[in-house]
N, C-alpha and C positions, 0 to 999 in steps of 0.2 A: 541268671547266674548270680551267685549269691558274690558279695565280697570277702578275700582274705581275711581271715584274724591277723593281724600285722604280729609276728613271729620270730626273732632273728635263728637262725639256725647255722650252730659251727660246720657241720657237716658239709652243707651247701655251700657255706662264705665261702671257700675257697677256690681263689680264682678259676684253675679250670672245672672245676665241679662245676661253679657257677653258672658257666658257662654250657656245657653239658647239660645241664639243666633247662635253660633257656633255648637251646637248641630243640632237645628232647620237646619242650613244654607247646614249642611249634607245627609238631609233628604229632601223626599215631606211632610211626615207628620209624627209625632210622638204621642206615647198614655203618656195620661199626668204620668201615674203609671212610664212608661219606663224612662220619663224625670226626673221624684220626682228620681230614683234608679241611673242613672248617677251620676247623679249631689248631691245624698248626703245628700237630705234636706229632709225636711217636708212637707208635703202637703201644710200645714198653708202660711212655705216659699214661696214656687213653686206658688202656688197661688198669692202673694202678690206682686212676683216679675213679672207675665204673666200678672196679671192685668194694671201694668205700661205700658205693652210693649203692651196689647190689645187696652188702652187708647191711646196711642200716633200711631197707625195702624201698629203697626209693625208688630204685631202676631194677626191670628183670631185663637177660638176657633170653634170646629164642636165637636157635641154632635152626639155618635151615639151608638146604642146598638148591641153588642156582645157575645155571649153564654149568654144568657137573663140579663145580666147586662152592665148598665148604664154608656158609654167610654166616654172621653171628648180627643179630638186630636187636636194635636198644630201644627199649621206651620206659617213659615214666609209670608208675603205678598210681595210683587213686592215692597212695599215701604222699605218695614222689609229689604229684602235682599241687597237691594241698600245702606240702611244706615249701616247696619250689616258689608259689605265691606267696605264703606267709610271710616267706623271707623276701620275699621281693614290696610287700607291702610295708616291711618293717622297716627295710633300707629307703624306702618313701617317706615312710614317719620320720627315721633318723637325719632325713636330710631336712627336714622342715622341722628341723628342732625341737622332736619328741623324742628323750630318753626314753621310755619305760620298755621299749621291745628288748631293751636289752636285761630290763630285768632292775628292782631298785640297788642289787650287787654292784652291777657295774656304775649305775649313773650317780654314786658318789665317790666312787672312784677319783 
């Protein structure tokens, strides 16, 4: 397995993204009910926040029916998990006091 390019990514920083992410990144697939119970939130949330990450390809959804009702299952893509690491490798560098995942914009800030 090769290592992340350390990457910070807006997209993903955001707390429950993040988190969704991390979740997603442990699994092939998750049911969106098991992800909403981790994680704490509401549908409304969990929704609002997959929808960001479905937009930008990080996460596809798959609709599928089970004991005769209507599942929706979340997982990361090839792109999701590359960036989901990146940014997890970046927030590694940043804690061990390497600017640069952020880019030289922000680290003269």
């Amino acid at each position: 397995m090769r290592t992340p390019e350390p990457r910070f990514d807006p997209t993903i920083h955001a707390p429950n993204r993040l988190r969704i992410c991390a979740l997603l990144d442990a699994v092939q697939s998750a049911e969106f009910g098991t992800v909403q119970e981790k994680l704490d939130v509401s549908a409304s949330v969990l929704s609002k926040h997959v929808a960001v990450l479905v937009d930008a390809g990080y996460v596809q959804q798959r609709r599928a029916t089970r004991n005769t009702r209507q599942r929706v299952w979340l997982s990361l893509t090839d792109a999701g998990r590359t960036a989901y690491q990146g940014h997890v490798a970046a927030l590694r560098a940043i804690v061990a006091g390497d600017t640069e995942p952020f880019g030289q914009t922000a680290a003269r800030q």
